[in-house]
C-alpha positions in Angstrom: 223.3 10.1 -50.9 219.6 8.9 -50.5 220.3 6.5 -53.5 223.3 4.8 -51.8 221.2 4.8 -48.5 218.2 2.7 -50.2 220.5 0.5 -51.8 222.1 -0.1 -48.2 218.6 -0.6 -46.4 218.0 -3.4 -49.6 221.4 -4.8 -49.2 220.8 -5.2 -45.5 217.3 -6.5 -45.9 218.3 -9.2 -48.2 221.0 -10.2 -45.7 218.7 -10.3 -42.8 216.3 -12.7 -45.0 218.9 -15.1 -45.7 220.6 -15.2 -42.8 217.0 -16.0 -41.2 216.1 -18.8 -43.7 219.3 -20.4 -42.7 219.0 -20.5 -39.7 215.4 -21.9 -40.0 216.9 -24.7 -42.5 219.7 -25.1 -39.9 217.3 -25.4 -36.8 215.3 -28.4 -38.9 218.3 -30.1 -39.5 219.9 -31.0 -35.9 220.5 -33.8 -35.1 219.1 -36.0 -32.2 221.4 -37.7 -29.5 222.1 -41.5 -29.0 219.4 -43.4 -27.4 221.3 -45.5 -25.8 223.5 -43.1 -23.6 220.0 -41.5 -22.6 218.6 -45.2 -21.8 222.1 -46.0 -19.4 221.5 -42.8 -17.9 218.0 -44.6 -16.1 219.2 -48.2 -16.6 222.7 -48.1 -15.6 223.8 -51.9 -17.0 221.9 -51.5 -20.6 224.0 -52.6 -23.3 220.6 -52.9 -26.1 217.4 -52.1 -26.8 214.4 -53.1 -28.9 212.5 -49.6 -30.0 208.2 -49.9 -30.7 207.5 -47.0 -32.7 203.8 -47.1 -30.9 201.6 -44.5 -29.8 204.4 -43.1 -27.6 207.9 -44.7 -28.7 208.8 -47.7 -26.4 212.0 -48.7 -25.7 212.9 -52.0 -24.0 215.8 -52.7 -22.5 218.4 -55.0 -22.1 221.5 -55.9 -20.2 224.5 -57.9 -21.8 223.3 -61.2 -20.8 220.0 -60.1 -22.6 217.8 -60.2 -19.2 215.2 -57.3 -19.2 215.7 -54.7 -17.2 212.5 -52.6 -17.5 210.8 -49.8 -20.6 211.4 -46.4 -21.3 208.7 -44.1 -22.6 209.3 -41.1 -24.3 206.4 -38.6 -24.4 205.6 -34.5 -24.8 203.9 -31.9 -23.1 203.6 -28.4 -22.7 205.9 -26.5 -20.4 205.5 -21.9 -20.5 207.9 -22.0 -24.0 207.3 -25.2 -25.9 207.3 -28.8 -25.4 209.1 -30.8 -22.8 209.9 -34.2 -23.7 210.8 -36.6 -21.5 211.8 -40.2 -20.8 210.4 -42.1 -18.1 211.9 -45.5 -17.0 209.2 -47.9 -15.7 210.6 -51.3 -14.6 208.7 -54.8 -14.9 206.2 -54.1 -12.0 205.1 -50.6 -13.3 207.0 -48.6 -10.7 208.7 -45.4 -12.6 212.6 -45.8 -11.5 213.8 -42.5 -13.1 212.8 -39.6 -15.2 215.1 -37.8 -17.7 214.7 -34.6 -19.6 215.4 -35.4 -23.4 214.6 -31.6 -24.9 213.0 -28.4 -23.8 212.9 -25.1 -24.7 212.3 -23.4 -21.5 213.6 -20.5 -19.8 217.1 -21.2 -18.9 217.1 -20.3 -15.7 213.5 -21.6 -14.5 214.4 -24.7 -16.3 217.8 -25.4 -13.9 215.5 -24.1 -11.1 213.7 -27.1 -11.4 216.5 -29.3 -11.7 218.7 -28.1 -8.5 215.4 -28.2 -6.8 215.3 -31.7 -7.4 211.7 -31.9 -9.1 212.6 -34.8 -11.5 213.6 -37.6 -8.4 209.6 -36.4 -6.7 208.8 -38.4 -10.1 210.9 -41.5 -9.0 208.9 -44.0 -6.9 205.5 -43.6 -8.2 203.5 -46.3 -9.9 202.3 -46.1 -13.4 198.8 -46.0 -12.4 199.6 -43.3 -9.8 197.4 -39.8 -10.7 200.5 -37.7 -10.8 198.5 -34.6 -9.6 201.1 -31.7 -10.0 200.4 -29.8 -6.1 198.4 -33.4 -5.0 201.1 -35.8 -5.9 204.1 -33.8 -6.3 204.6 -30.9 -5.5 205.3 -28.0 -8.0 208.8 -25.6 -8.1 207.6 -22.2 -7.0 208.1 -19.6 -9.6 208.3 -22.5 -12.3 204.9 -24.2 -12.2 204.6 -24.0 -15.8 207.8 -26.4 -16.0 206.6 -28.6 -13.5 203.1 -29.2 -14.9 204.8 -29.8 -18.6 207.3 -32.7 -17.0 204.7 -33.8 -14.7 202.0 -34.1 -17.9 204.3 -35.9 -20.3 205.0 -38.3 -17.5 201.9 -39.0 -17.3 201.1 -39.4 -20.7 203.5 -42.3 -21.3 203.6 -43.8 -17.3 199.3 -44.2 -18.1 199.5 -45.3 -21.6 202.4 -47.8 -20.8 199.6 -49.2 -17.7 197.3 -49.9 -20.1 198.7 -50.9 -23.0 201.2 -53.1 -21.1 199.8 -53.9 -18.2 196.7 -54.3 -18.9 195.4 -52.0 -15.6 192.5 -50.1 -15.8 193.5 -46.3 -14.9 191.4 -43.3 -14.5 192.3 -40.0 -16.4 190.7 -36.8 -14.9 189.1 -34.9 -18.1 190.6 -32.1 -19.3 189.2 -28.8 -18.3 189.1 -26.4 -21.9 187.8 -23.5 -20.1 188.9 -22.4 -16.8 188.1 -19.3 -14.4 191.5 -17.9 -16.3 189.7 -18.0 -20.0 186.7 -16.8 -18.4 188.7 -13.8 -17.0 190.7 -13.2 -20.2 187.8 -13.2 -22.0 185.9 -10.9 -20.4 188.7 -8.1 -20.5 188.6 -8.7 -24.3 185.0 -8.3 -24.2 185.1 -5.0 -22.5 188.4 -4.0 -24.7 186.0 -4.5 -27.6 182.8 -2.7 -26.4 185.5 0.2 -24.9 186.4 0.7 -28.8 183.4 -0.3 -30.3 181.9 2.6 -28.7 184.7 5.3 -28.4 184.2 4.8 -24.9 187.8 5.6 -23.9 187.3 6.2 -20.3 187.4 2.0 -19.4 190.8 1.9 -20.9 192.3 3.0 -17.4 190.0 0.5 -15.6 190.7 -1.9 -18.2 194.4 -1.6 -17.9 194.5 -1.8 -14.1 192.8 -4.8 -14.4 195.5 -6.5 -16.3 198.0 -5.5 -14.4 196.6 -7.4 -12.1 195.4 -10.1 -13.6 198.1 -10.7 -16.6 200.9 -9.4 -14.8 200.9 -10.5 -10.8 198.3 -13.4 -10.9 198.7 -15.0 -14.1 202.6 -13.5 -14.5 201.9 -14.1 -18.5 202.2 -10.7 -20.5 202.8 -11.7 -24.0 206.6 -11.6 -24.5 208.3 -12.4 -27.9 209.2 -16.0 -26.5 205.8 -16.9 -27.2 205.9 -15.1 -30.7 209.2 -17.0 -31.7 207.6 -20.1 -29.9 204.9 -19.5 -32.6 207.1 -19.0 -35.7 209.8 -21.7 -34.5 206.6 -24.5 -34.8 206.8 -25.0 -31.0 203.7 -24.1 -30.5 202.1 -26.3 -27.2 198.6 -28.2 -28.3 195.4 -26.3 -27.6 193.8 -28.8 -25.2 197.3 -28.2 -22.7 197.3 -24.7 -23.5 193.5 -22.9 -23.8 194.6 -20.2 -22.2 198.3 -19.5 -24.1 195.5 -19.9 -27.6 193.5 -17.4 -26.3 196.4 -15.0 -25.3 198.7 -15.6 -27.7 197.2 -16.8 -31.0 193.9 -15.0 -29.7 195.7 -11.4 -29.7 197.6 -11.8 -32.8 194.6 -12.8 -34.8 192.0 -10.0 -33.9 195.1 -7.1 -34.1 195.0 -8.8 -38.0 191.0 -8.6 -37.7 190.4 -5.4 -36.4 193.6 -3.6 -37.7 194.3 -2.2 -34.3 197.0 -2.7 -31.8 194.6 -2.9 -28.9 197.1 -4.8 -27.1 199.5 -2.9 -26.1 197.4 0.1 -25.4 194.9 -2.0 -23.4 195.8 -5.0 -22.3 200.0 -5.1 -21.6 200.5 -5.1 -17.9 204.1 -3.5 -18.9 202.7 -1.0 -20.6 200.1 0.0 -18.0 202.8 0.1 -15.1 204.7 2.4 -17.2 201.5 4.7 -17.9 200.3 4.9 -14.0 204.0 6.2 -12.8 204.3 8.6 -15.8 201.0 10.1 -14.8 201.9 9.8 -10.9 205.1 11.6 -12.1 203.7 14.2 -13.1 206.5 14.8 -15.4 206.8 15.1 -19.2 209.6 15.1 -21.6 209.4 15.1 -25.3 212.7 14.0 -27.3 213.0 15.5 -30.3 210.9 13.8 -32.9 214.0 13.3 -35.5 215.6 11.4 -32.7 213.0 9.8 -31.4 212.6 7.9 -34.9 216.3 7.1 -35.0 216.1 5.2 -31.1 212.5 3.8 -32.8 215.2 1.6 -34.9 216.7 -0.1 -31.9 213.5 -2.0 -31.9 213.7 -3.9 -34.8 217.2 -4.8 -34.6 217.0 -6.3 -31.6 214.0 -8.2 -32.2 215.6 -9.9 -35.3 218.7 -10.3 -33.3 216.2 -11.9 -30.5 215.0 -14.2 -33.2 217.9 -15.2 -34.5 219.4 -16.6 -31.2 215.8 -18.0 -31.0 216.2 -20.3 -34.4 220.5 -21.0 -34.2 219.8 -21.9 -30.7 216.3 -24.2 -31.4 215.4 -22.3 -27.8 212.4 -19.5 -28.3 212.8 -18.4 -24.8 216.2 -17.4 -25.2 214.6 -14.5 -27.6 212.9 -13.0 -24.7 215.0 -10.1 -23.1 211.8 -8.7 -21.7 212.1 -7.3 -17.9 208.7 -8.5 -17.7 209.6 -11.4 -15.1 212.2 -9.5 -13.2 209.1 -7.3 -12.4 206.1 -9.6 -12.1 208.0 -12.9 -10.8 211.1 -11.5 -8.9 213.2 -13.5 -10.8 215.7 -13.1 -13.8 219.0 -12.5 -14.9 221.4 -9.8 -14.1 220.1 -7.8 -17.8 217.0 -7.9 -17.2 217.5 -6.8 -13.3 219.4 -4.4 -14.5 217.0 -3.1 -17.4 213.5 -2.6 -15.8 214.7 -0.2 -13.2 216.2 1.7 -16.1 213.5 1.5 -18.1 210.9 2.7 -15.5 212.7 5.6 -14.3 213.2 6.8 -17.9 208.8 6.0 -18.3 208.0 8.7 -15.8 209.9 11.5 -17.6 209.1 9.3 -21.4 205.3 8.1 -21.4 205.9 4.0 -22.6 209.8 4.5 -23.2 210.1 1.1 -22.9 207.0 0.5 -25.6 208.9 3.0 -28.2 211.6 2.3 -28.0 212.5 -1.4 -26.8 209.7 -4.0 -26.9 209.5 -6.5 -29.7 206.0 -7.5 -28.6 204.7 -3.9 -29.8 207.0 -4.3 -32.9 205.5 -7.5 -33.8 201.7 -6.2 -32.7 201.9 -2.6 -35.0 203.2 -5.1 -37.7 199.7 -7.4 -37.3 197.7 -4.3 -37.3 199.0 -2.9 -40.8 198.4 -6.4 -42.4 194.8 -5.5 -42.7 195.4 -1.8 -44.5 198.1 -3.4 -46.9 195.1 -6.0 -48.0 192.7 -3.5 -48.3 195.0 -1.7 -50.4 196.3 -3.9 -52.2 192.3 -5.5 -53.1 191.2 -1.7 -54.1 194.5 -1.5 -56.4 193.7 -5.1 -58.0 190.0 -3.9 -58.6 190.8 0.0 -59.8 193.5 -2.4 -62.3 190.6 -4.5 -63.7 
């Protein structure tokens, strides 16, 4: 029986590799739309245009009697899941007459938040040498600022570059800010997460943990969900210079768990993880499942991260993967499944300590992985050196 079981668990690991590579092969092969049904959909009358494949692509515009009816730049920018590209129509005076989406990987429902809320037509009616201050200029969606700021930025990008380049005005950028008060913050909790272990000094990991509930979970709403892992493995990664603080999160955690060989994380830093240890404790209540068990529900995990994944790379949508409750608690907003699951899943914590951690979360999947990389190299180096 234990033979046929092994050659099931191969069978089933092979499948779940190919499966995977074809849908990462698939992903890299879609197909883009027509150009020209995006260009009518700012310049109504367009029949042609005449592409510059410049520093951002340039499309100019035509009607059928071949009159000019204005550019469209196409430009990128960071949004919360991966990059928002847009299309901005700027006519012959530099006034930007409409603004389209073109792709985005966002949040489903933040993303058509923004659009019933009208965000894209604040766009309309500025000039191309306009600052386009997201909360100055125009005013953010509330709950999807992260959105806002990506469409915002790309328009930007190619509504400035188009002034200067094509306009010849003189337009002045704001410089980019790498560290903020929110890197500051970040990295200070890291720093005391470090000195806390560094020194056995276990009794900061309550302090520590209240901290970024606070800070990671109602301020910043940004716990690490699996979004931004498949964001990461799907090459939708956001650039650093829009994004310090996603790096230092994200990319940041991932790295020293491989460095240090220790899901600190989870046990220090999730906000998630934290709310589910304070009402456990304030519970007062303990219940311990038998371990046999236990190790069978452990397996949920892993299928439904892959499963996550999968709809992550067939879809070409990382957010999609996330099925987190994480902003049905922090935010107030999500849909019906995750409403539905973080009530469950906290009531279950207080009898369960970190139910939710053992036996749900991909993020602590993907974290305990990370930290056994490190043992498996040191491993496998002492093997290669015993061999010599």
């Amino acid at each position: 029986m234990s033979k046929v079981i092994k050659k099931l668990k191969i069978i089933l690991i092979i499948f779940a590799t190919v499966i995977t590579i074809f849908g990462l092969i698939y992903q890299g092969n879609t197909g883009e739309k027509n150009v020209l049904n995006d260009l009518k959909q700012i310049f109504p009358t367009a029949v042609s245009f005449v592409k510059d494949n410049a520093r951002y692509p340039v499309y100019e515009v035509f009607n059928a009697d071949k009159n000019n009816l204005g550019y469209a730049v196409e430009a990128s920018s960071a949004g919360y899941a991966g990059p928002i590209k847009v299309l901005a129509g700027i006519d012959n005076s530099g006034l930007i007459v409409d603004v389209i989406v073109l792709n985005q990987v966002e949040t489903p429902w933040f993303f058509q938040k923004v659009l019933a809320d009208g965000f894209l037509s604040r766009v309309k009616g500025h000039t191309v040498d306009d600052p386009l201050s997201l909360n100055s200029d125009i005013d953010a969606v509330s709950g999807a600022t992260y959105t806002s700021e990506g469409i915002v930025n790309a328009v930007r990008k190619s509504s400035h570059w188009f002034g200067r380049s094509h306009l010849n005005l003189t337009i002045h950028e704001e410089p980019e800010t790498l560290i903020g008060i929110e890197e500051l913050l970040l990295g200070l909790l890291y720093v005391i997460v470090f000195f806390s272990l560094w020194k056995k000094y276990h009794k900061l990991r309550l302090l520590v943990m209240g901290a970024s509930l606070a800070f990671l979970g109602f301020w910043q709403n940004s716990p690490i969900s699996f979004a931004n892992i498949a964001t990461l493995l799907t090459g939708n990664a956001p650039s650093y210079l829009e994004r310090p603080f996603w790096y230092l999160l994200v990319v940041g955690t991932l790295f020293v768990t491989v460095l240090m060989g220790k899901n600190f994380y989870c046990y220090y830093l999730c906000p998630f993880g934290a709310i589910q240890e304070f009402l456990h404790k304030m519970g007062g209540m303990s219940y311990k499942p038998c371990p046999h068990t236990f190790k069978r529900l452990q397996k949920i995990r892993l299928g439904l991260t892959w499963l996550a994944f999968l709809l992550a790379i067939y879809l070409a949508n990382p957010s999609i993967s996330s099925y987190e409750p994480f902003s049905a608690l922090f935010k107030l907003q999500g849909n019906s499944a995750q409403w539905l699951l973080m009530p469950f899943v906290l009531f279950i914590g207080i009898f369960i300590s970190r139910f939710w951690c053992k036996v749900f979360c991909p993020v602590g999947l993907v974290m305990d992985f990370c930290a056994k990389i490190r043992k498996r190299v040191i491993q496998l180096w002492g093997n290669l050196k015993t061999a010599k």
